[in-house]
PDB file of N, CA, C, O and CB in Angstrom:
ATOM      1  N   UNK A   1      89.732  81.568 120.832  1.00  0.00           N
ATOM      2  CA  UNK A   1      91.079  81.525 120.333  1.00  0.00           C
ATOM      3  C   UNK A   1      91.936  82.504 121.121  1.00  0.00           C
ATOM      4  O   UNK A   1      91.345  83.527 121.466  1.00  0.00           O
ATOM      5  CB  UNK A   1      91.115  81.840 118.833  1.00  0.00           C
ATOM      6  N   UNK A   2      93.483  82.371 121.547  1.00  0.00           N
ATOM      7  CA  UNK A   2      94.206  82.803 122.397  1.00  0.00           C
ATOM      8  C   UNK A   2      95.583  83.222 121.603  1.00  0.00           C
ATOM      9  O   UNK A   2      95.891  82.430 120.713  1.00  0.00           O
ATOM     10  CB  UNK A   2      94.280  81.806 123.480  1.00  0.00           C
ATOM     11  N   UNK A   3      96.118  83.909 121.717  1.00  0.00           N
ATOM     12  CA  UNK A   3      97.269  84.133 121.345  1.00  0.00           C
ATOM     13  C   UNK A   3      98.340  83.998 122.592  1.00  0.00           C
ATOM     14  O   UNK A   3      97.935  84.188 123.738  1.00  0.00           O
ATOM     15  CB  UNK A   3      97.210  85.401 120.688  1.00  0.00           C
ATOM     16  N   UNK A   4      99.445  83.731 122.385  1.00  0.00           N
ATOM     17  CA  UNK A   4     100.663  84.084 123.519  1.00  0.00           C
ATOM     18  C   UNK A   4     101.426  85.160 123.494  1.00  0.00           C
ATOM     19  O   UNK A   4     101.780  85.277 122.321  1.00  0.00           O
ATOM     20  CB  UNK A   4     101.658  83.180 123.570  1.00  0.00           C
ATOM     21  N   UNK A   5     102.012  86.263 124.314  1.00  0.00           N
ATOM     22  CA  UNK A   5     102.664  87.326 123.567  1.00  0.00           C
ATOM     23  C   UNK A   5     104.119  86.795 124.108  1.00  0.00           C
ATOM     24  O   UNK A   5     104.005  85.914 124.960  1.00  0.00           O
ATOM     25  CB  UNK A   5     102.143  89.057 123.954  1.00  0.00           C
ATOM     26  N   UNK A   6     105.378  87.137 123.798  1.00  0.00           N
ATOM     27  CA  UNK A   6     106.657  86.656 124.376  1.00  0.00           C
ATOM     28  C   UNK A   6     106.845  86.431 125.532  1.00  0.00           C
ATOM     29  O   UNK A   6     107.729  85.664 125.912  1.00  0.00           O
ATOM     30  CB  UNK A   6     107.532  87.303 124.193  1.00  0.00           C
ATOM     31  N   UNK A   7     105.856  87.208 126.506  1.00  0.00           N
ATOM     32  CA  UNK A   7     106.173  87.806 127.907  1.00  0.00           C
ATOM     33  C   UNK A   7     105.469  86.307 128.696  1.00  0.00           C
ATOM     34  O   UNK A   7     105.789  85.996 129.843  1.00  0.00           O
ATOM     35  CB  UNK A   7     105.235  89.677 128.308  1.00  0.00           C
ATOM     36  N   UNK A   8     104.401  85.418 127.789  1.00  0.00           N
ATOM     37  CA  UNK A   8     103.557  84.424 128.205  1.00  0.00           C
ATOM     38  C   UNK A   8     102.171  85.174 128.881  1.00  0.00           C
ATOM     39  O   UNK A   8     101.447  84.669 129.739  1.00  0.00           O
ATOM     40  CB  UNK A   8     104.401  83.457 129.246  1.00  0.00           C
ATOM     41  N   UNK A   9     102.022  86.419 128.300  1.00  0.00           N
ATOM     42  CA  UNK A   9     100.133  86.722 128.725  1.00  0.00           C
ATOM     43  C   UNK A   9      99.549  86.321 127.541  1.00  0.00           C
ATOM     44  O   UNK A   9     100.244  86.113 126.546  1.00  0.00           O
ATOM     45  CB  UNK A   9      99.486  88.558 129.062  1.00  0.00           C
ATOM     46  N   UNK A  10      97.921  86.142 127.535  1.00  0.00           N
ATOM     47  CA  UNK A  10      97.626  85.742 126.922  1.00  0.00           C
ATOM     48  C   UNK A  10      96.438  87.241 126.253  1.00  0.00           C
ATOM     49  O   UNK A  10      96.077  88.271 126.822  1.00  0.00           O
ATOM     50  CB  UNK A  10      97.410  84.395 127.471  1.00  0.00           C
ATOM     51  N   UNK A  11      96.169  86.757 124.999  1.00  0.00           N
ATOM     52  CA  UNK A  11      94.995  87.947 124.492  1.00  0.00           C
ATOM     53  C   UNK A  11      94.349  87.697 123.522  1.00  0.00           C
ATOM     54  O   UNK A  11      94.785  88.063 122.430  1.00  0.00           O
ATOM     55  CB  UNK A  11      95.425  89.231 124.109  1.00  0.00           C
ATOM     56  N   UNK A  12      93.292  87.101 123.596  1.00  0.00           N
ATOM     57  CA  UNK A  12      91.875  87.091 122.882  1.00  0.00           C
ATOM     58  C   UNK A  12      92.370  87.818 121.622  1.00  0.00           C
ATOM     59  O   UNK A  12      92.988  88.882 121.653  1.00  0.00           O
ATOM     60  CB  UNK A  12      90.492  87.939 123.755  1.00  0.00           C
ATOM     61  N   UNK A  13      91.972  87.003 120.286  1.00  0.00           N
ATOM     62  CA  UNK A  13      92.042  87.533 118.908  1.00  0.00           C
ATOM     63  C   UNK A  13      90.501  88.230 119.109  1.00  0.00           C
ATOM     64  O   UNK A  13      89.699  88.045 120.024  1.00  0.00           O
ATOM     65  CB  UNK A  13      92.293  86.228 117.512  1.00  0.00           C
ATOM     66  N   UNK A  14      90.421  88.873 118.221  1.00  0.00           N
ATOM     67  CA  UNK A  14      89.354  90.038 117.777  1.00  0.00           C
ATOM     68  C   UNK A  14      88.936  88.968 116.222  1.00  0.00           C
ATOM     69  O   UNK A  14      89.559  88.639 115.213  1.00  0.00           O
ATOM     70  CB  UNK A  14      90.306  92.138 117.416  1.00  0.00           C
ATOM     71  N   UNK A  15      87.448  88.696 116.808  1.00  0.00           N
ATOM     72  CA  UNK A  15      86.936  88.177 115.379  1.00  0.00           C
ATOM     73  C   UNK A  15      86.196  88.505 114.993  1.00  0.00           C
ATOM     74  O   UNK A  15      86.133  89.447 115.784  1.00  0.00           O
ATOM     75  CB  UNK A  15      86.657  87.202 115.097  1.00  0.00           C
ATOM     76  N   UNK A  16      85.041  88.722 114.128  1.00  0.00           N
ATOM     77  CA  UNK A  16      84.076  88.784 113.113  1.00  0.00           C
ATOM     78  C   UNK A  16      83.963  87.934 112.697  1.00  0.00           C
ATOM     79  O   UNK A  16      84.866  87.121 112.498  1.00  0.00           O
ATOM     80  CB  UNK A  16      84.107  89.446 112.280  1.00  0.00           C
ATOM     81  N   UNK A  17      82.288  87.752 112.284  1.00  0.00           N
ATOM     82  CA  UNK A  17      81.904  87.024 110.874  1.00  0.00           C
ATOM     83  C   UNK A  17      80.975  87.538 110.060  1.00  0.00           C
ATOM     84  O   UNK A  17      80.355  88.547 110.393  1.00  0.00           O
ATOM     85  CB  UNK A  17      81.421  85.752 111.021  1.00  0.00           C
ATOM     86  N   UNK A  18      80.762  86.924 108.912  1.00  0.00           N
ATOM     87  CA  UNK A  18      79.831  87.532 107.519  1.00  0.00           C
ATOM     88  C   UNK A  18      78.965  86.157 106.844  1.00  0.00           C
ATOM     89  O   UNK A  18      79.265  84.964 106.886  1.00  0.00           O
ATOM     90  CB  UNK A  18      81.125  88.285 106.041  1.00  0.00           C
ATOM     91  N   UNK A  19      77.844  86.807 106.248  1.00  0.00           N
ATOM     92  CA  UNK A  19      77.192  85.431 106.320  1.00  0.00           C
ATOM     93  C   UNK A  19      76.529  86.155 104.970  1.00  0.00           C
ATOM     94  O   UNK A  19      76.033  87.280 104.898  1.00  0.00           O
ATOM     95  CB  UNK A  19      76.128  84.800 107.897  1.00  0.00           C
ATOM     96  N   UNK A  20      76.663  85.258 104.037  1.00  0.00           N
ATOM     97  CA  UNK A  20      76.471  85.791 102.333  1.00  0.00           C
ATOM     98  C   UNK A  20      75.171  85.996 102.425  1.00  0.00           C
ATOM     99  O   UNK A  20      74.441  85.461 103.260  1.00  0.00           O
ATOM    100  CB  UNK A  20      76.833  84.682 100.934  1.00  0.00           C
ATOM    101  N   UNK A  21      74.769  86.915 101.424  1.00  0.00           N
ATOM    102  CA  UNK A  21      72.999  87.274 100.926  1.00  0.00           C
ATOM    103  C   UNK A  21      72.523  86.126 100.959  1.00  0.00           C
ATOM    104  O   UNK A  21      71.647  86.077 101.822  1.00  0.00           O
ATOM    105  CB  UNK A  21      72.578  87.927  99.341  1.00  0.00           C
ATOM    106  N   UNK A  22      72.673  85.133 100.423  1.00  0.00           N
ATOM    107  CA  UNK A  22      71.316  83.908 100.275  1.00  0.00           C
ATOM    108  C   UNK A  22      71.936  83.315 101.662  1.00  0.00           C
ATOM    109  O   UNK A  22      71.723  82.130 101.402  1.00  0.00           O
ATOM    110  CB  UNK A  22      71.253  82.489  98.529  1.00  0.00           C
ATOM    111  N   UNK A  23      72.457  83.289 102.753  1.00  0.00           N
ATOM    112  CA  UNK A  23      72.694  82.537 103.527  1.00  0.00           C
ATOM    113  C   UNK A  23      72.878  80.914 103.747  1.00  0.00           C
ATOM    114  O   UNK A  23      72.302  80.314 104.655  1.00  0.00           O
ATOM    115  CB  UNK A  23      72.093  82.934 103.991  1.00  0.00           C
ATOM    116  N   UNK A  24      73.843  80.220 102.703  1.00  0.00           N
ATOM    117  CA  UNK A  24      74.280  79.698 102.859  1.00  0.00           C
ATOM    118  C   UNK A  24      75.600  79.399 103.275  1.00  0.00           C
ATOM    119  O   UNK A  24      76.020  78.250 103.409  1.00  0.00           O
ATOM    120  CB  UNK A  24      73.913  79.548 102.397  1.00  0.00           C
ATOM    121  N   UNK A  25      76.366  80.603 103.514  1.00  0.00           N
ATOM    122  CA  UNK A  25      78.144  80.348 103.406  1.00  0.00           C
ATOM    123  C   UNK A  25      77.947  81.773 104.692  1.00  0.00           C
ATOM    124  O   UNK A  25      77.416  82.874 104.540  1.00  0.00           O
ATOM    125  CB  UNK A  25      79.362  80.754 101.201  1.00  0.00           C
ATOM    126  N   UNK A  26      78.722  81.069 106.107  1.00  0.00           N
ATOM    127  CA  UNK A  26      79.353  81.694 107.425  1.00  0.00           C
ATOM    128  C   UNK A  26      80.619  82.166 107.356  1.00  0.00           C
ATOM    129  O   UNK A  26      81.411  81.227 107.281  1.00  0.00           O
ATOM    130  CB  UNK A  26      79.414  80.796 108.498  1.00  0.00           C
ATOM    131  N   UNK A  27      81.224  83.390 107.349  1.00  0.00           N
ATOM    132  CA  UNK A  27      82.460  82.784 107.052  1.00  0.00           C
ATOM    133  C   UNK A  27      83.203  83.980 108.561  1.00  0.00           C
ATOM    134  O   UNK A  27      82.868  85.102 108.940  1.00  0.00           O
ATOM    135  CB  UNK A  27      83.084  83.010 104.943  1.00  0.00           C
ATOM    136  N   UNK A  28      84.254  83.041 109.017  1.00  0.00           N
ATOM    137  CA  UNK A  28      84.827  83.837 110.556  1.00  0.00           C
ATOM    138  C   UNK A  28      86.079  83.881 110.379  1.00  0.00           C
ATOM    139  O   UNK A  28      86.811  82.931 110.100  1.00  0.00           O
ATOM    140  CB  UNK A  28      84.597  83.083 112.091  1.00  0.00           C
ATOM    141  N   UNK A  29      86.461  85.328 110.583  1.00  0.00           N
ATOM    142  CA  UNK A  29      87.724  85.512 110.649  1.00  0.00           C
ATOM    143  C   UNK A  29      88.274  85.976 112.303  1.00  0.00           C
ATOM    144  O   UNK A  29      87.529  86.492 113.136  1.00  0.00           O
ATOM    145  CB  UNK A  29      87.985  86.562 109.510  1.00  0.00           C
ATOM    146  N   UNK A  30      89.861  85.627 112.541  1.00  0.00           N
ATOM    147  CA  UNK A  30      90.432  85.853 113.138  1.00  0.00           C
ATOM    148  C   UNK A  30      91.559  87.106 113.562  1.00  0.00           C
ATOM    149  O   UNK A  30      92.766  86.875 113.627  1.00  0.00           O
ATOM    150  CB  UNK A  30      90.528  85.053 112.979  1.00  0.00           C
ATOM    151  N   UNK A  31      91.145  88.048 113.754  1.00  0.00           N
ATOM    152  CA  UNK A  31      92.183  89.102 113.425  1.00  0.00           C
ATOM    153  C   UNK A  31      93.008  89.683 114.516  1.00  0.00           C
ATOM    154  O   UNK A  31      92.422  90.118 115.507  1.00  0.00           O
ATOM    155  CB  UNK A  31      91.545  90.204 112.804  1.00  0.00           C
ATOM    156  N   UNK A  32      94.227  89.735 114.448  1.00  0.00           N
ATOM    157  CA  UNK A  32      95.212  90.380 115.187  1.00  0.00           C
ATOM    158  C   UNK A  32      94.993  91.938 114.830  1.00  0.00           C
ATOM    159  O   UNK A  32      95.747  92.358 113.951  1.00  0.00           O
ATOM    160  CB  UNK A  32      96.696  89.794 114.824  1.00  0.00           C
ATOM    161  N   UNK A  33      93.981  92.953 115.433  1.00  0.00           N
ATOM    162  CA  UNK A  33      94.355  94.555 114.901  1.00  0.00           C
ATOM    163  C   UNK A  33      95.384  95.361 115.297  1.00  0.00           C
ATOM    164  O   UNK A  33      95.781  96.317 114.630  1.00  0.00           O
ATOM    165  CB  UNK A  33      93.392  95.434 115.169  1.00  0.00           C
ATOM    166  N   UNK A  34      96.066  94.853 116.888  1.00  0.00           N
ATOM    167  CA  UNK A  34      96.732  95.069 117.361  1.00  0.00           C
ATOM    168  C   UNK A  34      98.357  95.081 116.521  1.00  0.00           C
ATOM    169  O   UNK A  34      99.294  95.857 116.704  1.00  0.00           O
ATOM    170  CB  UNK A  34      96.341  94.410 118.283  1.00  0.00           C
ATOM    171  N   UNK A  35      98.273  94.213 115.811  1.00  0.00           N
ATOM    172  CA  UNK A  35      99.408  93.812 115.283  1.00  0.00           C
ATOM    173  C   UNK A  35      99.515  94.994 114.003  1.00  0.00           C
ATOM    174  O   UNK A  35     100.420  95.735 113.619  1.00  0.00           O
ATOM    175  CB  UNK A  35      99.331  92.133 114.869  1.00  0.00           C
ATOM    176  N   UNK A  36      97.750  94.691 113.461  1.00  0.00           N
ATOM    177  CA  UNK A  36      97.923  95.611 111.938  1.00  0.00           C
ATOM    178  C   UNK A  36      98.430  96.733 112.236  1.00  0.00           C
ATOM    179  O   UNK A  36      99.103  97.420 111.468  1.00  0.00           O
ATOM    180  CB  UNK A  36      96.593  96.008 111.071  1.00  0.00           C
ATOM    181  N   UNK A  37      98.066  97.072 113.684  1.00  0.00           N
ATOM    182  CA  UNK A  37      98.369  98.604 113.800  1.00  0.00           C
ATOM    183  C   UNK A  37      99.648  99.125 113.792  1.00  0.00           C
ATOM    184  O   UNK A  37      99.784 100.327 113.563  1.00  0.00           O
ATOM    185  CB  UNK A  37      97.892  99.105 114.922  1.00  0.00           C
ATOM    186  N   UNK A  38     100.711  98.352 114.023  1.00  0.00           N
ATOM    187  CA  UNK A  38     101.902  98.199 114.927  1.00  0.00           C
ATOM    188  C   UNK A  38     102.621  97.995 112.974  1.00  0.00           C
ATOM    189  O   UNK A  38     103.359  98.804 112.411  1.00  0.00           O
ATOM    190  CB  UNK A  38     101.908  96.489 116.573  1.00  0.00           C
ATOM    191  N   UNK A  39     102.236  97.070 112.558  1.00  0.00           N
ATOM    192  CA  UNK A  39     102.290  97.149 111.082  1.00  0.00           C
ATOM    193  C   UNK A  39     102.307  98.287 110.198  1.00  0.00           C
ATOM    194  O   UNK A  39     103.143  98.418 109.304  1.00  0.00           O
ATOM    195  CB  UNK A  39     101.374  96.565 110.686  1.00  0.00           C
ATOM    196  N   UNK A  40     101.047  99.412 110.536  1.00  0.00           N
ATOM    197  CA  UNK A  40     100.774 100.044 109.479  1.00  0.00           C
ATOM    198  C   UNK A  40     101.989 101.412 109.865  1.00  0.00           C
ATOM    199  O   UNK A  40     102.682 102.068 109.088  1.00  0.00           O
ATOM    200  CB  UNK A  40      98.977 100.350 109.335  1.00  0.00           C
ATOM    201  N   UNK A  41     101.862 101.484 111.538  1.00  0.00           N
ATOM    202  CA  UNK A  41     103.204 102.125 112.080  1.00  0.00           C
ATOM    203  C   UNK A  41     104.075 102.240 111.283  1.00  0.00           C
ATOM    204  O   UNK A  41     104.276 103.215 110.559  1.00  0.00           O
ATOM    205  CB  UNK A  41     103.829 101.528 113.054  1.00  0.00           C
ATOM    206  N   UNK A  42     104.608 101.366 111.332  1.00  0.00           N
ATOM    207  CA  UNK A  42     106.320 100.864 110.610  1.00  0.00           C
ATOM    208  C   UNK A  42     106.335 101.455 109.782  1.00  0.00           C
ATOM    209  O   UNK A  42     107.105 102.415 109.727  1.00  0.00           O
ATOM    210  CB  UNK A  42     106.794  99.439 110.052  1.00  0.00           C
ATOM    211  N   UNK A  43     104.976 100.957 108.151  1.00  0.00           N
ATOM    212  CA  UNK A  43     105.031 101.715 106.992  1.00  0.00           C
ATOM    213  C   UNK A  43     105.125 103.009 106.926  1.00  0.00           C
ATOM    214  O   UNK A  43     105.726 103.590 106.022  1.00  0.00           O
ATOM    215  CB  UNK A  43     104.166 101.507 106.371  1.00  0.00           C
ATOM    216  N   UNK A  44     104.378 103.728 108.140  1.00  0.00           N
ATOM    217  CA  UNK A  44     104.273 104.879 107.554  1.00  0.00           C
ATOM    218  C   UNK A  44     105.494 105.350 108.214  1.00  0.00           C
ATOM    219  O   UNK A  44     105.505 106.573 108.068  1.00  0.00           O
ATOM    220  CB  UNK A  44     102.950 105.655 107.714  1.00  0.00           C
ATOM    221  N   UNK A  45     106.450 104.999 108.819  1.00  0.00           N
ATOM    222  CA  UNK A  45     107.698 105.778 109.292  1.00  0.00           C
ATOM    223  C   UNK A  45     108.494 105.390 108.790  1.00  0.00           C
ATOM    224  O   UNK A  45     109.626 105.806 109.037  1.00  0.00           O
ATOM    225  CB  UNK A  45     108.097 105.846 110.476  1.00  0.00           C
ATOM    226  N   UNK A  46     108.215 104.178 107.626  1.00  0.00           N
ATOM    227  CA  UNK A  46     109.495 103.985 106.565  1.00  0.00           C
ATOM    228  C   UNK A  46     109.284 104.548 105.265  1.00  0.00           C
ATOM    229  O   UNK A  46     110.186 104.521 104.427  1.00  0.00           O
ATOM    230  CB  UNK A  46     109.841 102.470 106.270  1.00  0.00           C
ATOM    231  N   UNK A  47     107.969 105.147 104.990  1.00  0.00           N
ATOM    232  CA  UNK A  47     107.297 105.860 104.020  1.00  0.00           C
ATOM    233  C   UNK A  47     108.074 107.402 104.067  1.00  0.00           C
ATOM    234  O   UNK A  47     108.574 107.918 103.068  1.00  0.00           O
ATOM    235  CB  UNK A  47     105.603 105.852 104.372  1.00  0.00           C
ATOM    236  N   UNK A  48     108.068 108.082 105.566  1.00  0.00           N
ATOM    237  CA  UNK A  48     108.288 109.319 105.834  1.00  0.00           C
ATOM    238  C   UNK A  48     109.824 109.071 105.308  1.00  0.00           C
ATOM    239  O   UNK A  48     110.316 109.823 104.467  1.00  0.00           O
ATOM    240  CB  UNK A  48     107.924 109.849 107.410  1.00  0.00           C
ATOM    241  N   UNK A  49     110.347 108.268 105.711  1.00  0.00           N
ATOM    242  CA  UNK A  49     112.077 108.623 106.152  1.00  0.00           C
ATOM    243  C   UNK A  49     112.696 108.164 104.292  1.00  0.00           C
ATOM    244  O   UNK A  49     113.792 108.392 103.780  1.00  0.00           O
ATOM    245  CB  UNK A  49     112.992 107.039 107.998  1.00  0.00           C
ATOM    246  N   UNK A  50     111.560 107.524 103.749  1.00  0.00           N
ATOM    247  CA  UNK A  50     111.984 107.464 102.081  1.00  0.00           C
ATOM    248  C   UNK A  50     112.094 108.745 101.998  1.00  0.00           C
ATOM    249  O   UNK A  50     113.214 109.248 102.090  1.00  0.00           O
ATOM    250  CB  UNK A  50     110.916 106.824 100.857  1.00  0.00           C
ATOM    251  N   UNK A  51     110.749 109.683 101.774  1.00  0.00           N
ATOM    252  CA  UNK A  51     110.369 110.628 101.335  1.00  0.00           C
ATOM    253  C   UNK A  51     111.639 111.768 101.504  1.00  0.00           C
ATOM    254  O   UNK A  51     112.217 112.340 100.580  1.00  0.00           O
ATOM    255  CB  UNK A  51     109.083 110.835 101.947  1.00  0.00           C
ATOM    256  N   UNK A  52     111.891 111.917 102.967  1.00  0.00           N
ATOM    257  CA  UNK A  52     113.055 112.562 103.411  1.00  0.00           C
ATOM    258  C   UNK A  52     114.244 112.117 102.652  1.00  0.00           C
ATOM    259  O   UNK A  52     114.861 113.105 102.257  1.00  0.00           O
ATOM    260  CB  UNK A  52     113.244 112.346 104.822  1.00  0.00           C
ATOM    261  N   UNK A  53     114.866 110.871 102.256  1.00  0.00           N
ATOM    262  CA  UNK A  53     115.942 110.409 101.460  1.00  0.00           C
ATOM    263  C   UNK A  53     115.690 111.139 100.139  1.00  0.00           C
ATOM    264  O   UNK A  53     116.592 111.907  99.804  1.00  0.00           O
ATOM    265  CB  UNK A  53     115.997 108.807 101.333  1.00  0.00           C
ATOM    266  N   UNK A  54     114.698 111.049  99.378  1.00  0.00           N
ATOM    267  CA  UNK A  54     114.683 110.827  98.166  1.00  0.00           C
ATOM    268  C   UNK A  54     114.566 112.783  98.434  1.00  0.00           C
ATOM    269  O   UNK A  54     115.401 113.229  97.646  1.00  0.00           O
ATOM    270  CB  UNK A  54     113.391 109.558  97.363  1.00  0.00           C
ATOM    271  N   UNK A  55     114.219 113.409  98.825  1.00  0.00           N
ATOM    272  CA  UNK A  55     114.262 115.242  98.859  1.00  0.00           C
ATOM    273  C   UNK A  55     115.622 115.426  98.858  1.00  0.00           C
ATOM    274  O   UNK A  55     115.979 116.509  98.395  1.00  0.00           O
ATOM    275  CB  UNK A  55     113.556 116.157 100.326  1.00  0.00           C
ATOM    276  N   UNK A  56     116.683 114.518  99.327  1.00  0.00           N
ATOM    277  CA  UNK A  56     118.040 115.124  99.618  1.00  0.00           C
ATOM    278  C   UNK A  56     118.606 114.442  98.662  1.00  0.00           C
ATOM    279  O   UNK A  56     119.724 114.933  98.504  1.00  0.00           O
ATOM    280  CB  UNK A  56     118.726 114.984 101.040  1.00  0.00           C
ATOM    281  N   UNK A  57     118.440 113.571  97.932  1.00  0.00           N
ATOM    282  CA  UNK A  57     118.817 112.811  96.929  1.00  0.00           C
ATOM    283  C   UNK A  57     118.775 114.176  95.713  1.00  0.00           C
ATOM    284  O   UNK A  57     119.782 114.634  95.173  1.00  0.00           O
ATOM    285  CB  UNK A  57     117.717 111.349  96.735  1.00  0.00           C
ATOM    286  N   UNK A  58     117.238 114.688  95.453  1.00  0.00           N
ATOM    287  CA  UNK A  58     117.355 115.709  94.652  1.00  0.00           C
ATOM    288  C   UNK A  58     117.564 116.985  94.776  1.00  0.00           C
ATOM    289  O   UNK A  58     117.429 117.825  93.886  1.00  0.00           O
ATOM    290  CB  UNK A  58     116.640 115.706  94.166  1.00  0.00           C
ATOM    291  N   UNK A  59     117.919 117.176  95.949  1.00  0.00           N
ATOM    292  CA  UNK A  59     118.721 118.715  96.819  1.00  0.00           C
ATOM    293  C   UNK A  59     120.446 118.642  96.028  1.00  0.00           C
ATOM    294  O   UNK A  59     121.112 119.515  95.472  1.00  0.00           O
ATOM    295  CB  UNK A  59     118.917 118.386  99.321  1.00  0.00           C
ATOM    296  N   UNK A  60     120.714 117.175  96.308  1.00  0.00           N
ATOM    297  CA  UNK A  60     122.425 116.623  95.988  1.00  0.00           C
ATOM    298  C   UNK A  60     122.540 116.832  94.589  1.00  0.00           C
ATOM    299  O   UNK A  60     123.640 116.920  94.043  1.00  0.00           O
ATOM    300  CB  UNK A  60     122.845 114.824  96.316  1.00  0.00           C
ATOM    301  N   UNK A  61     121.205 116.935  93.838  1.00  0.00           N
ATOM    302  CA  UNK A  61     121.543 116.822  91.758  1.00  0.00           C
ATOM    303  C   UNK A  61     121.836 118.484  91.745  1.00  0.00           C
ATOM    304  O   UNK A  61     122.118 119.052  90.690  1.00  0.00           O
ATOM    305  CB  UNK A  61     119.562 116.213  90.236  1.00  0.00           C
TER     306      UNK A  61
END
């Protein structure tokens, strides 16, 4: 499996799989980590810049 990025390179998803105790059920996932990471980024610099709002919010009472 291939992804496209805007630019048109291409990059291999990152997969795994898991295969239940009695081994009947395979199951494969596809994961973008690249992306989660770039994701979890964001949160935590929209997490910080709350935190910072909401201190001056109660600096202002």
């Amino acid at each position: 499996m291939e992804k496209k990025d805007r630019y048109g390179h291409s990059h291999p998803y990152d997969t795994f799989s898991s295969i239940s105790p009695d081994g009947s059920q395979k199951t494969k996932w596809s994961v973008d980590f690249a992306q989660g990471d770039r994701n979890y980024s964001k949160l935590v610099r929209k997490s910080y810049q709350d935190r910072i709002r909401r201190k001056k919010k109660k600096a202002a009472k």
